[in-house]
C-alpha positions as CSV (number, residue, x, y, z in Angstrom):
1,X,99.9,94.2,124.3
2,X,96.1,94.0,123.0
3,X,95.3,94.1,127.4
4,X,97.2,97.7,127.0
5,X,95.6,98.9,123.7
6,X,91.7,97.4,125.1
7,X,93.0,99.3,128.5
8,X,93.7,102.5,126.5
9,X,90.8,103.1,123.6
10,X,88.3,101.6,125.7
11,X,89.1,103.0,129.0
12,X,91.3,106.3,129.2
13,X,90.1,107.8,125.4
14,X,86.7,107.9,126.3
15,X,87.0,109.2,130.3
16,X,89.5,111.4,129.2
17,X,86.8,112.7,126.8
18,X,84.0,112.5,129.0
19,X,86.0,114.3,131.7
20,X,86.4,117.3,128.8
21,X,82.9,117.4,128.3
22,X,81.7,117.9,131.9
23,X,81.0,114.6,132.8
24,X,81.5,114.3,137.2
25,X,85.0,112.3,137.9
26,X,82.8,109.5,140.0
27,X,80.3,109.3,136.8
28,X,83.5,108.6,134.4
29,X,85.0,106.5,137.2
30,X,81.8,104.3,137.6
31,X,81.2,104.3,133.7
32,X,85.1,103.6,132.5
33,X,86.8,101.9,135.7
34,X,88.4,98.8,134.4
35,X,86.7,95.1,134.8
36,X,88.2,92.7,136.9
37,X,89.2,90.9,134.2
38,X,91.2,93.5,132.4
39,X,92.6,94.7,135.3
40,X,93.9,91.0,136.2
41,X,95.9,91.0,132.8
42,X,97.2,94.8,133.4
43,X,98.4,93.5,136.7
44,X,100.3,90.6,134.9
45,X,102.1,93.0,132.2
46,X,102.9,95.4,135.2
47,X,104.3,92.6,137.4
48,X,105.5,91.0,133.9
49,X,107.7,94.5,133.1
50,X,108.9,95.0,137.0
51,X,110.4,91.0,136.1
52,X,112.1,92.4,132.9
53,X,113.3,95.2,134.3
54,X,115.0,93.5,137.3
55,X,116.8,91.5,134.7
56,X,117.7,93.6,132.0
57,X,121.5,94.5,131.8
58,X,122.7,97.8,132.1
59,X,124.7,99.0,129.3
60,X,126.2,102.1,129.1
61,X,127.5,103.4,125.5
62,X,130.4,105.6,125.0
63,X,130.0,107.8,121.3
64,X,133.4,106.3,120.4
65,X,131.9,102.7,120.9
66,X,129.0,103.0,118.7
67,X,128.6,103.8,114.7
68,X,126.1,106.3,114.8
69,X,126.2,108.9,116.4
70,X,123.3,111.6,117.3
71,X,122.4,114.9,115.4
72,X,120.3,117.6,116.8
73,X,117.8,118.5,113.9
74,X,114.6,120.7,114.8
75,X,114.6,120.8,118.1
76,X,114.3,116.3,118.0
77,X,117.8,114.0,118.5
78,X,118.0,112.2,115.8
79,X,120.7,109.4,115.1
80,X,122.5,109.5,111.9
81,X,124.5,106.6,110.1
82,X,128.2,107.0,110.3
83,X,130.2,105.9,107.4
């Protein structure tokens, strides 16, 4: 996770910023493109994710299955507790 959050505050923040501001895409591409090194670890937690992904069960959940159930409040889905 700390390859993701480096990756993010150090990388897309400040382009996205930069971009804002003016600043020519091949100036914030030269300035913010990721090392070799960072981009070696993303390329592990991608490949890493694909593997989880691949494996994970699918599980599908019928309302009448489960004890909560979900509440539409404000526009958001929230789930709420059943008793």
């Amino acid at each position: 996770m700390q390859a993701l959050s480096v990756f993010w505050w150090c990388h897309v923040v400040p382009a996205k910023m930069a971009l804002a501001q003016g600043t020519s895409e091949q100036e914030v591409r030269s300035r913010y493109e990721p090392t070799r090194i960072l981009q070696a670890h993303l390329d592990y937690l991608k490949k890493r994710g694909d593997e989880m992904l691949k494996a994970a069960k699918i599980v599908v959940f019928n309302p009448s299955d489960t004890s909560t159930a979900a509440s539409h409040t404000n526009g958001f889905t929230q789930k709420a507790r059943l008793p």
